[in-house]
N, C-alpha and C positions, 0 to 999 in steps of 0.2 A: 504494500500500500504506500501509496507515495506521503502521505503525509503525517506518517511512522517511522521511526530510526530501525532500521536493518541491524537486530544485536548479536547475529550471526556470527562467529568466529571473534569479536570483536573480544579485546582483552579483559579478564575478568577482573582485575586491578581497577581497570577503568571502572566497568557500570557499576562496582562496590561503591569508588568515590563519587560517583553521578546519584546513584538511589540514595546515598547516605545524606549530600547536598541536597537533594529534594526532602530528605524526610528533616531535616535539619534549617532548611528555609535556605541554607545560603545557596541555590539554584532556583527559581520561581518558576511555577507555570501551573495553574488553578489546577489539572489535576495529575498531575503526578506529584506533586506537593500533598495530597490527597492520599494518594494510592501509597507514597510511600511511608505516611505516616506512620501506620500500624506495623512496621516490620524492623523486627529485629536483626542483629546482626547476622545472627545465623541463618534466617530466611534470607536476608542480602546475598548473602557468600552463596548460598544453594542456586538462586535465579541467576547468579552473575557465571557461576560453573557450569550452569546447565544452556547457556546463551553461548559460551564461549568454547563450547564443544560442538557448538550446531555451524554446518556449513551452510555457507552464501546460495543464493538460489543467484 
């Protein structure tokens, strides 16, 4: 979908400090500020593993 980030392969270091900056404020955007409110660290690490194991379409 084009107007979704592709988290595909993409480094799991990175989306850690991206969902952590959203569920933290210092990232804005009305709903992933939202969505990553409720998630702990370990839920982070798991989506961010599980993103970073999937290949690019």
């Amino acid at each position: 979908m084009e107007n979704y980030p592709n988290l595909a392969s993409q480094k799991s270091t990175y989306i850690v400090k991206q969902l952590k900056d959203f569920r933290e404020g210092r990232r804005q955007d009305p709903i992933m500020n939202n969505m990553a409110a409720s998630l702990d660290d370990v839920t982070i690490k798991s989506i961010a593993e599980y993103y970073s194991g999937q290949t690019s379409k």
